[in-house]
N, C-alpha and C positions, 0 to 999 in steps of 0.2 A: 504494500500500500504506500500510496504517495501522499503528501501533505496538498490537500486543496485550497487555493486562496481564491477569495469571491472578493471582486470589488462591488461592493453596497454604494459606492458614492456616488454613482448615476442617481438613484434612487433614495437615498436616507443617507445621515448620519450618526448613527448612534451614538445616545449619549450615555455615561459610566452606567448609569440605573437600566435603561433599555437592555446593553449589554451583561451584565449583572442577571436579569431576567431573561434574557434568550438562554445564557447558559444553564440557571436555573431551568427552563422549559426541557432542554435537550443536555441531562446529566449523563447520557451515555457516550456522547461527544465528547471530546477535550477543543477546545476553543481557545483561540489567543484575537486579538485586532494590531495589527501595526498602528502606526502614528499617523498614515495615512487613511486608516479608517477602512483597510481589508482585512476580511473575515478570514480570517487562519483552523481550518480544519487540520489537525493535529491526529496522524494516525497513532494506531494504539502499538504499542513496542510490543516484541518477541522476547519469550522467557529469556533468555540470555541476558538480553540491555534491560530487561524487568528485573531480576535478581542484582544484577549488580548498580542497578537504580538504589535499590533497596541495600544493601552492602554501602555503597558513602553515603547514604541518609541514615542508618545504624552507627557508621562509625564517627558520624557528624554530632548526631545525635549522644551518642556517649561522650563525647568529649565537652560537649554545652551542657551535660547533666554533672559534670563534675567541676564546669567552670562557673556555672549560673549566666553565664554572660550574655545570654541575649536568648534569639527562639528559634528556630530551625523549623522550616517549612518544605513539602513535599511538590512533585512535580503537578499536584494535582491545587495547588494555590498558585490564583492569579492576582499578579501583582498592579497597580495602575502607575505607569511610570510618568515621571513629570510632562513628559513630551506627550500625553495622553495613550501610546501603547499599553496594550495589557497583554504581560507574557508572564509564564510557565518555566521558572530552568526547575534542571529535575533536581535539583536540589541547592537550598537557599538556607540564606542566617541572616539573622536582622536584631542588632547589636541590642539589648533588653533598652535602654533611656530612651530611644528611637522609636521601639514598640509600644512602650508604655506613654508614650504622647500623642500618640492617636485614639481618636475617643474609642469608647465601645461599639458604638455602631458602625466606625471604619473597619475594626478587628472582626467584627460578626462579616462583612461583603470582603470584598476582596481590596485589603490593605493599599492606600493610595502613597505607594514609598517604593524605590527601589532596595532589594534589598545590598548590605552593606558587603557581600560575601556570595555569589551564587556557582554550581557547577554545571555546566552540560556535556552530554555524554554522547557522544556520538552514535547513531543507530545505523543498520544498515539503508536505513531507505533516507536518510540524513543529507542533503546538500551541504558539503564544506563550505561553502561560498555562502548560504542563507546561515549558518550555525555561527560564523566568524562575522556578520551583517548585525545578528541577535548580538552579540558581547559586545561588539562598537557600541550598540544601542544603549547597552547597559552600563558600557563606563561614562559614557554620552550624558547619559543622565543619574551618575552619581556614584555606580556600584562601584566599590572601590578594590575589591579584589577579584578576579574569574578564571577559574579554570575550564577550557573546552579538553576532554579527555577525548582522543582520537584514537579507538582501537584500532580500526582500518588500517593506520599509517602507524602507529605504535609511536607516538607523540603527545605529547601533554602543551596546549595554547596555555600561556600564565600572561592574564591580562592586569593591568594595573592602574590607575589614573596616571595622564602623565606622562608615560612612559610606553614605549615599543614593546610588541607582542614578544613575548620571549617562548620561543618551542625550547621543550626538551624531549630528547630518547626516550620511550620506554625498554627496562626499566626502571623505573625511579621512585623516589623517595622523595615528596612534596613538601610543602609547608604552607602554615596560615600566613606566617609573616607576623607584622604588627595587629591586622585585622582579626585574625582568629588566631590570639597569642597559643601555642603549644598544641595546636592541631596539626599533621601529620598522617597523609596518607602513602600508600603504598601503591603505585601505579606499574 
C-alpha cells in the first residue's frame, strides 16, 4: 500500500476542529494534513516496522519513566504544528513544562505543539524524499531533535535545529543529546 494524498483545497479548507472530526469519523484511517491543506492517507505498517515501532516507543518510554521528564506519544497522536500541519512520527516526546501549558482541552484533541524530540522509521512502502520533506517540516517549526531511522539503506538521519543533516552507518549507538539527557538507543 501507498500513502494517498487528496488535495481538499479546490473545495474546502479544513479547519483544526473539522479535521479533529473527520478523523474522529474515520478511526480506522491514520490521517495526517500538510501545511498546504492535503489530506495524507497514511497506510497501515507491516509487523516488522509494527514491532519495532513498538520497541523505540518501549524503550522511549522507559527511559521518560525513570527521568519524569516530559510525555512520550505514539504514532497514533496527531500533532498540530505551528505552520498548521498535522502529522504523526511514530514516535515523539514532548518535554513535561511544555505539556503541562496546554490547557486540558488541547491535551484531550490532538496537542497544538511540535513535539520537542520525534523519530521516524522508515517502512517499506516509505518515500525517502516525503520522510526527509516531514523532518525539515518539523525542525521548520521547532522540533529540536529527529531521528529518521533508514533500515533500507542501514542509516540513521540525526536532525537538529541549526544544523546539517548528519547520516550515520548502521550499526550504531545513538543519543538524546541535551534534548532527551541519557537516552540511548541501539540502531
Amino acid at each position: 500500500m501507498n500513502t494517498v494524498v487528496l488535495n481538499l483545497e479546490p473545495i474546502a479548507r479544513l479547519t483544526d476542529e473539522q479535521f479533529y472530526q473527520l478523523c474522529i469519523a474515520n478511526r480506522d484511517l491514520s490521517l495526517e494534513m500538510s501545511a498546504e491543506g492535503e489530506l495524507i492517507v497514511v497506510p497501515p505498517v507491516v509487523g516488522e516496522i509494527g514491532n519495532r515501532e513498538a520497541e523505540l516507543i518501549t524503550d522511549l518510554n522507559i527511559w521518560n519513566r525513570q527521568t519524569k521528564l516530559g510525555k512520550v506519544f505514539s504514532s497514533s497522536t496527531i500533532f498540530i504544528l505551528p505552520n498548521g500541519a498535522k502529522r504523526s512520527p511514530d514516535a515523539a516526546w514532548v518535554k513535561l513544562a511544555r505539556w503541562e501549558a496546554l490547557t486540558s482541552k488541547q491535551r484531550k484533541k490532538f496537542p497544538p505543539l511540535v513535539p520537542d524530540f520525534a523519530i521516524e522509521l522508515r517502512s517499506e512502502s516509505d518515500r525517502l524524499t516525503t520522510l526527509r520533506e516531514k523532518m525539515a517540516e518539523y525542525i521548520n517549526n521547532g522540533l529540536r531533535l529527529g531521528w529518521l531511522i533508514n533500515l533500507q539503506d542501514a542509516e540513521v538521519e540525526i536532525y537538529r535545529q541549526g544544523q546539517a543533516v548528519e547520516i550515520i552507518s548502521m550499526p550504531a549507538i545513538i543519543n538524546g543529546e541535551d534534548v532527551v539527557p541519557g537516552f540511548e538507543l541501539q540502531v
